[in-house]
ZAPA-518057 format. One record per residue: residue in three letters; residue number from 1; x, y, z of N, C-alpha, C, CB in turn. Coordinates in pm, whole numbers, plus 50000, padded with zeros to 5 digits. Each point is the difference from the previous one (the first is absolute). Glycine has a CB too. Example, Ala and Ser with C-alpha at 12.3 -4.5 7.8 and 13.67 -1.06 7.14 Angstrom:
# residues 2
> residu,num,nu,nv,nw,cau,cav,caw,cu,cv,cw,cbu,cbv,cbw
> ALA,1,51319,49431,50780,49911,50119,50000,50090,50120,50000,49811,49883,50125
> SER,2,50154,50222,49803,50082,50119,50006,49923,50109,50073,50118,49937,49785
***
This chain:
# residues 86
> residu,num,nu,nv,nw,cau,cav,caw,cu,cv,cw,cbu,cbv,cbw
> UNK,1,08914,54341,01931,49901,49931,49920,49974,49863,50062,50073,50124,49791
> UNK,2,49825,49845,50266,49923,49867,50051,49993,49917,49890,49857,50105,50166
> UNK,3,50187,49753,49885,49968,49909,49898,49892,49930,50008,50195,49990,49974
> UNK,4,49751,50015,50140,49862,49958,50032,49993,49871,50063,49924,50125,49819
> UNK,5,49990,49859,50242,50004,49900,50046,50008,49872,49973,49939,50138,50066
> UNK,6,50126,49740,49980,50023,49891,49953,49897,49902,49952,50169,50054,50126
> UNK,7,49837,49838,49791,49899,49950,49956,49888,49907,50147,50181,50002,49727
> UNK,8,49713,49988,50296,50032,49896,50091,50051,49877,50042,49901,50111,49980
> UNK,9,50101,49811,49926,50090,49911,50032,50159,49959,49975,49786,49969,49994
> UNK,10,50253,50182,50083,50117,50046,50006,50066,49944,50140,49925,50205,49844
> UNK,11,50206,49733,50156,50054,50000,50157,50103,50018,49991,49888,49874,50097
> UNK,12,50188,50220,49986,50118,50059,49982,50095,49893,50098,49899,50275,49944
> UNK,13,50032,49604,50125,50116,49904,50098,49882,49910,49998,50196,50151,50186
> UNK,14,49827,49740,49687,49942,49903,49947,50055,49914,50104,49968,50059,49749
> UNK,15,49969,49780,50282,50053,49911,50057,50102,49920,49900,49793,50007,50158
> UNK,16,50292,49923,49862,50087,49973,49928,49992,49839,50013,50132,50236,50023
> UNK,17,49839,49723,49825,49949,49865,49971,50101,49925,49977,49810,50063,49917
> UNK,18,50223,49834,50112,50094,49874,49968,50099,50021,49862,49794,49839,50109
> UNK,19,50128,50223,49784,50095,50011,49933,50048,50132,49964,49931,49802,49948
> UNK,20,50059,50303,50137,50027,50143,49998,50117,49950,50062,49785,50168,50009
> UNK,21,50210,49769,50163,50125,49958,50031,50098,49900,49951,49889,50077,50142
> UNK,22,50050,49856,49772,50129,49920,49937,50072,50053,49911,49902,49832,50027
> UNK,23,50016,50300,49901,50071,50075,49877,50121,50130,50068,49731,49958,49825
> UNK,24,50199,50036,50308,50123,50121,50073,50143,49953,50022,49815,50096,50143
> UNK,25,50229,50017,49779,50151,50009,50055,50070,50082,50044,50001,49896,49895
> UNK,26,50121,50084,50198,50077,50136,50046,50031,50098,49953,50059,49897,50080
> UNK,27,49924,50197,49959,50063,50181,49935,50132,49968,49963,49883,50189,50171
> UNK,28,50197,49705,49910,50153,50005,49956,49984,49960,49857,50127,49932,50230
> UNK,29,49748,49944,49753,50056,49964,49870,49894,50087,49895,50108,49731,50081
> UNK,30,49809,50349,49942,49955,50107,49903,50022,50153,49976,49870,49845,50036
> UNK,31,50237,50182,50013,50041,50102,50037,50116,50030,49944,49884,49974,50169
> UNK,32,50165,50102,49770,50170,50074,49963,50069,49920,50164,49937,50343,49836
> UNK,33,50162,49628,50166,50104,50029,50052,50002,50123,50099,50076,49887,49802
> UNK,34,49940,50181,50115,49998,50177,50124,49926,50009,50048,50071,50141,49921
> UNK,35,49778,49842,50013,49842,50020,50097,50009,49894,50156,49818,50026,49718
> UNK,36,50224,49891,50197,49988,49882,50127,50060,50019,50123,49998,49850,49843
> UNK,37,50134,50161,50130,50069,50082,50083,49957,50082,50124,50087,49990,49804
> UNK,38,49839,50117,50090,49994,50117,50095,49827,49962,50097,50176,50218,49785
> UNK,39,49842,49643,50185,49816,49917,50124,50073,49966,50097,49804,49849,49849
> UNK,40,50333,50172,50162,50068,49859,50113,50078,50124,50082,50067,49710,49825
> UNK,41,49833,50264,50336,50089,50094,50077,50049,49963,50040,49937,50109,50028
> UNK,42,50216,49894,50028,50090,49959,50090,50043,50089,50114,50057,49877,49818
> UNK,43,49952,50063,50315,50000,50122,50084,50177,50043,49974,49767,49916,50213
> UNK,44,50243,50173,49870,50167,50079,49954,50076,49944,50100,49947,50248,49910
> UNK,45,50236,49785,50113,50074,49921,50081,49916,50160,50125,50306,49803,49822
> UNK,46,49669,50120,50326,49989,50078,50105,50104,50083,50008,49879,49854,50100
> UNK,47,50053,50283,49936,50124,50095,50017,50032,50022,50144,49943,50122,49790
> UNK,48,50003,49776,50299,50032,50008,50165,50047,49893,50036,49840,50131,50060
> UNK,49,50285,49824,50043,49997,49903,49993,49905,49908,50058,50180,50082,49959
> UNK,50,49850,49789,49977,49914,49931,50007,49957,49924,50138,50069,50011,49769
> UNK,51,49825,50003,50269,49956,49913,50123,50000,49846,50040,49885,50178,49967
> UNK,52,50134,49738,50151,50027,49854,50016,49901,50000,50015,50181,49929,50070
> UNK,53,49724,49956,49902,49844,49947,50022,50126,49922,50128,49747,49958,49705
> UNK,54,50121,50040,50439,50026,49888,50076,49867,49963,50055,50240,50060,50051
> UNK,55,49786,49862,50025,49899,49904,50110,50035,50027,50154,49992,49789,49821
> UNK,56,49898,50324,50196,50010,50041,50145,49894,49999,50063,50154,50119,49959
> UNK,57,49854,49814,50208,49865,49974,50028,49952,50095,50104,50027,49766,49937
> UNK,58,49862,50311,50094,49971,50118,50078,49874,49964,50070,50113,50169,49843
> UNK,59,49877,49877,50281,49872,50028,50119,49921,50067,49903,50111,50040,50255
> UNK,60,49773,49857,49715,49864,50009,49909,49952,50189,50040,49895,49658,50034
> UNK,61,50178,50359,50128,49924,50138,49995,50082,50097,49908,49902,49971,50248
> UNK,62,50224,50036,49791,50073,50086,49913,49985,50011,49839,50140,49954,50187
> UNK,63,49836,49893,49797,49990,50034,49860,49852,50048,49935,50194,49828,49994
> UNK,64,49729,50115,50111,49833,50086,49940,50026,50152,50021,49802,49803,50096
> UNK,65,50252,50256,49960,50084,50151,50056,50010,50058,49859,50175,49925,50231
> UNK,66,49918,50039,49697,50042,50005,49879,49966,50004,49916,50077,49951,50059
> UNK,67,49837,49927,49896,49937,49980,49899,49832,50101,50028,50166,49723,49956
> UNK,68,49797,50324,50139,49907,50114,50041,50031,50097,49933,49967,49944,50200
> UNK,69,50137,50118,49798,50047,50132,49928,49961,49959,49860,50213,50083,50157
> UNK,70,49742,49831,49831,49968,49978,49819,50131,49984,49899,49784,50169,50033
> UNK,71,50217,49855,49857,50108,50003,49879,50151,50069,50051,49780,50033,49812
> UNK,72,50295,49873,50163,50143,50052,50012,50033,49974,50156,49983,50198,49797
> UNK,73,49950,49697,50289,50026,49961,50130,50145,49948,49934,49736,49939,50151
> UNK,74,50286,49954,49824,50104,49943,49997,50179,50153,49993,49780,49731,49858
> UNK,75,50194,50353,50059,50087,50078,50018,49961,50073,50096,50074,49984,49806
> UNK,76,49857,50070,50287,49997,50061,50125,50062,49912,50086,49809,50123,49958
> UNK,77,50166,49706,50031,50057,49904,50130,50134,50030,49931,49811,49774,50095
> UNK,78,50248,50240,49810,50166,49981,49954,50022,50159,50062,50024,49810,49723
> UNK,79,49923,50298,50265,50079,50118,50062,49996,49977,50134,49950,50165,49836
> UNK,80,49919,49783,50279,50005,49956,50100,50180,49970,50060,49723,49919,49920
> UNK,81,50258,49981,50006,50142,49888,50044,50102,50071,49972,49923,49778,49942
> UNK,82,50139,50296,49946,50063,50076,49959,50013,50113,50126,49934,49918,49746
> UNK,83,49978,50168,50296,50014,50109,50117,50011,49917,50115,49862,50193,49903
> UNK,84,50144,49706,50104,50039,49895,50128,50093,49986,50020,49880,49899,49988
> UNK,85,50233,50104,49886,50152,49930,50021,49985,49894,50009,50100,50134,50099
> UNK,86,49872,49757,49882,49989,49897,50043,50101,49938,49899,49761,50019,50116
***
């Protein structure tokens, strides 16, 4: 069953006037407890271990090499090094 169409001077993402935003408040504080909760993602403990961020400096060619292969260069250069022994 259609409810028909909206009135026209209908807007479903009004601009939001000075005092729309002064009257807003957080979900934490309008919300149950439990609802709120379940808005807040937290990532999980890694189940691999965990990797060292460092500062390593590389021949601009090698690393354009890499970063060519597109997404997930950085773990192709870590198996690289890895099948190197190094």
């Amino acid at each position: 069953m259609s409810k028909g169409p909206p009135p026209p001077d209908y807007d479903d993402n009004p601009i939001w006037t000075d005092e729309m935003i002064a009257a807003a408040r957080p979900a934490s504080e309008m919300l149950p407890p439990e609802v709120a909760a379940l808005l807040v993602r937290r990532r999980g403990p890694q189940a691999a271990p965990t990797k060292k961020a460092v500062t390593l400096r590389l021949d601009p060619d090698v690393l354009d090499k890499f970063k060519a292969t597109g997404p997930g260069w950085q773990s192709r250069m870590n198996e690289a090094l890895r099948q190197a022994k190094v």
